[in-house]
N, C-alpha and C positions, 0 to 999 in steps of 0.2 A: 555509537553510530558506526557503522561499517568501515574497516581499516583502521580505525580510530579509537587505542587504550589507553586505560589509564599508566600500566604495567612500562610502555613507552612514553609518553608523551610526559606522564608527570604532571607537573603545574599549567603546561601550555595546553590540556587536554581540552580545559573548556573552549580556552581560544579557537581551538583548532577544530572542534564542533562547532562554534556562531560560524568560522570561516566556512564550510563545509556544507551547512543549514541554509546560510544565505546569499553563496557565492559570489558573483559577480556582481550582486543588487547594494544598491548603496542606501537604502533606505534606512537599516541604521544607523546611518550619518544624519539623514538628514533629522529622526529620531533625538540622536545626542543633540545638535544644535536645537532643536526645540525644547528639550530641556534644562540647555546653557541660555537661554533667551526666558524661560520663566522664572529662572535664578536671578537674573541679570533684572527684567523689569519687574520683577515682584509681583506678576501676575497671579498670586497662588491660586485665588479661591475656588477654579475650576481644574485650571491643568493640571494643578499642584499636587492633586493625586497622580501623576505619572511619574513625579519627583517623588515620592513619598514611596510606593511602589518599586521604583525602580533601585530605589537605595535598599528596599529589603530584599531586593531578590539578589544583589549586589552583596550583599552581606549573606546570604544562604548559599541557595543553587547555585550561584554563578560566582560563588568564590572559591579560587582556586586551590586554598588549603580546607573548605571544609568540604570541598570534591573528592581532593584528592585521598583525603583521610577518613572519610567518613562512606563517600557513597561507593567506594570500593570495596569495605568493611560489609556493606550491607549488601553487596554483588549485585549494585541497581546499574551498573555500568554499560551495558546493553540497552536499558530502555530510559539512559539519560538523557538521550536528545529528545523525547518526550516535553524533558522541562524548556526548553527553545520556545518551545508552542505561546507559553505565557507570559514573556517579554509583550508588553501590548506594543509592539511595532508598530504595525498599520494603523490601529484606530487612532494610536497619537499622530502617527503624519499625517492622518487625513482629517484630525481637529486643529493640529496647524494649521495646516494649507487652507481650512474654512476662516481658522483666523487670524489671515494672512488676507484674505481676498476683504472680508468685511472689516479690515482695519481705516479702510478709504472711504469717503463719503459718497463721491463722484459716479454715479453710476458706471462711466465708458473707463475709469482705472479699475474700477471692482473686476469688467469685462475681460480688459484686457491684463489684470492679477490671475485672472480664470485660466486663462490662457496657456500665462506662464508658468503658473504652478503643475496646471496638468502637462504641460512640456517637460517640465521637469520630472516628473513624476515618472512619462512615456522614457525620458534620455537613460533614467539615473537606473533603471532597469524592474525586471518583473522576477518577484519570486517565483516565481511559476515557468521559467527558464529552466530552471533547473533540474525541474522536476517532471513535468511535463516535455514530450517529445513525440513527435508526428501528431498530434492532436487535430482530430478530426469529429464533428457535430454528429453525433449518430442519427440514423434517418428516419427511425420512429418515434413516436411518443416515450416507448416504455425505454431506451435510449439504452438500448443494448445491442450487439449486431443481430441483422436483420437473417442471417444462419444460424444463431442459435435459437432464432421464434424455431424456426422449421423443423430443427434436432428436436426441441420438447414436442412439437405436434405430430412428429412421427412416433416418439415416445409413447406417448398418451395414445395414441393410435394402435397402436400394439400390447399397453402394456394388459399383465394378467393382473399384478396386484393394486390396492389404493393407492401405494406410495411405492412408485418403483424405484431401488436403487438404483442408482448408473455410476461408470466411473469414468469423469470428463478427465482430459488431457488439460495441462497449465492452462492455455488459451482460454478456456471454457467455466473448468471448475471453480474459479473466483469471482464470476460475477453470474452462473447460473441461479443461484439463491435469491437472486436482486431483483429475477424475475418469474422463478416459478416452484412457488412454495410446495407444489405439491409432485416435486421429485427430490429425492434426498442425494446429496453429492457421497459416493462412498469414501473417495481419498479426502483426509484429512487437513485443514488447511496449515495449521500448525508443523504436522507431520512435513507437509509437503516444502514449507519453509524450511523445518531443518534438516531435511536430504538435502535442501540445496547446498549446505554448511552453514546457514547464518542459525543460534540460537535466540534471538529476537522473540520467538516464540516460548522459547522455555526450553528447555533439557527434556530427552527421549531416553528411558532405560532401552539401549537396542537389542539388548537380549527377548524385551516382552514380548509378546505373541501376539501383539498389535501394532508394536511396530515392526517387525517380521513382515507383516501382511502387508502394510499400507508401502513399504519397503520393495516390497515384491511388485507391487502393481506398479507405483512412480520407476522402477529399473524400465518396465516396460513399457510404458504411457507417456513419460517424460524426455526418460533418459535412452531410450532406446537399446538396451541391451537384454539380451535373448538369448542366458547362461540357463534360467533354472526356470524350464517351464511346467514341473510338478510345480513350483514353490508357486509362482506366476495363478496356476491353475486355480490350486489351493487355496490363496487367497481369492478370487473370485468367490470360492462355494463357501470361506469361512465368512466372510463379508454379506453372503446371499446378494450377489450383484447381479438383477436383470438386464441391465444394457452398457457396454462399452461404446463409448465413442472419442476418435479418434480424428486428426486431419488427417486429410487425404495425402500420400506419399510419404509419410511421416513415421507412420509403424507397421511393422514385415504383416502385410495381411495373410500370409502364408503360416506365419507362427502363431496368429491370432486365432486364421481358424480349425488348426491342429490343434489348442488349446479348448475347443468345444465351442468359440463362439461364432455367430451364424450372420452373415451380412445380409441386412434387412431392408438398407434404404441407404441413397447417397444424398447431400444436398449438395449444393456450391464448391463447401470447401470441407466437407466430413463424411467420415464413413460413422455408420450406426451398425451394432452389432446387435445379437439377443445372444444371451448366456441363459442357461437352466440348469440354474444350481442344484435344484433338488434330481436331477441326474444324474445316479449313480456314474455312469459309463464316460461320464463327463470327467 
């Protein structure tokens, strides 16, 4: 997990990823105590797979000497907070908390268990705190913003080829694919994770002549810097990218279109370019 090695922390590393994974939420408490209460009442025949489960993955992945010795051996240390995922947290507080509420006969204590458990549920916090921020319902169907419908129908409106390249900016390029298969994103998603520094993605030889390129375009599209605009160019025509798109105020439109690309259409909040790679003069 991000800031978080094994090379530092040692023993405490797994700790310090549940800390980090699940911050402020207390659910794993509440978690433990429902499985010190199917210890305790001998309940096994159902829960008793969480007991069972959770002693194994207690004795694996989440022990801290075959962590430390073993998944740093095999350099899965980047993508161990993966294993977090399958602690079954949720489903077992939410087959507590059901049988918690159906332990009562009385219909109005069932009611009022209902209550209290989802009170507690609301208090003790939301994994999704953490991770989630400004969260907002998107306003179409296909539940993407409502400028990038626009950017692909200008696309589509101009392009020459079946499948036109383009190359979206962060904003754009990770969830274009979500909705319209029949434009190919040129920057690479992996690529673009590791310019940022994180290797989460895996390891880039950056000598290659593909990362060069995708390199070239994230300096300009991302990171806004506008040292090498043969290299800039270059990738453009090594990529065969028909459309650049860009937020509006965000990259020098003056070096974009000394670069050979041609501003075609504005929406909201983007500029749309056309590049024609197969132009020499370009």
């Amino acid at each position: 997990m991000a800031g978080v090695t094994i090379q530092e922390l040692g023993l405490r590393f797994v700790d310090a990823c549940m800390r980090l994974y699940w911050g402020s939420c207390w659910y794993p408490l509440l978690f433990a105590v429902g499985l010190i209460c199917t210890l305790v009442l001998g309940r096994k025949r159902k829960s008793g797979i969480f007991v069972g489960y959770t002693v194994f993955l207690l004795l694996t992945v989440y022990n801290p000497l075959v962590v430390k010795y073993l998944i740093a051996k095999v350099k899965f240390e980047n993508e161990y907070y993966r294993f977090i995922w399958i602690l079954p947290v949720i489903p077992a507080v939410a087959y507590y908390g059901v049988r918690l509420v159906t332990a009562f006969r009385k219909t109005w204590i069932k009611v009022l268990m209902a209550a209290a458990v989802l009170t507690g549920f609301v208090i003790l916090g939301n994994p999704l705190d953490g991770v989630v921020t400004n969260f907002a319902m998107a306003e179409n169907i296909y539940k993407v913003p409502n400028d990038l419908r626009a950017v692909c129908d200008v696309i589509h409106q101009n392009q020459e080829n079946d499948f036109p390249r383009v190359v979206f900016d962060g904003s754009l390029n990770s969830i274009v694919r979500q909705y319209d298969a029949g434009i190919a994103t040129v920057i690479s998603r992996n690529a673009s994770i590791y310019r940022s520094g994180s290797t989460v993605a895996g390891n880039y030889d950056e000598n290659s002549s593909f990362y060069k390129r995708q390199k070239a375009l994230l300096d300009v599209i991302d990171y806004h810097i506008y040292e090498d605009k043969e290299g800039f160019q270059a990738a453009l025509k090594k990529s065969k990218t028909d459309f650049v798109v860009t937020q509006i105020g965000l990259v020098d439109h003056d070096f974009l279109t000394e670069c050979g690309c041609e501003l075609i259409a504005q929406t909201k909040s983007c500029y749309i370019y056309r590049f024609d790679y197969s132009n020499p003069r370009k």
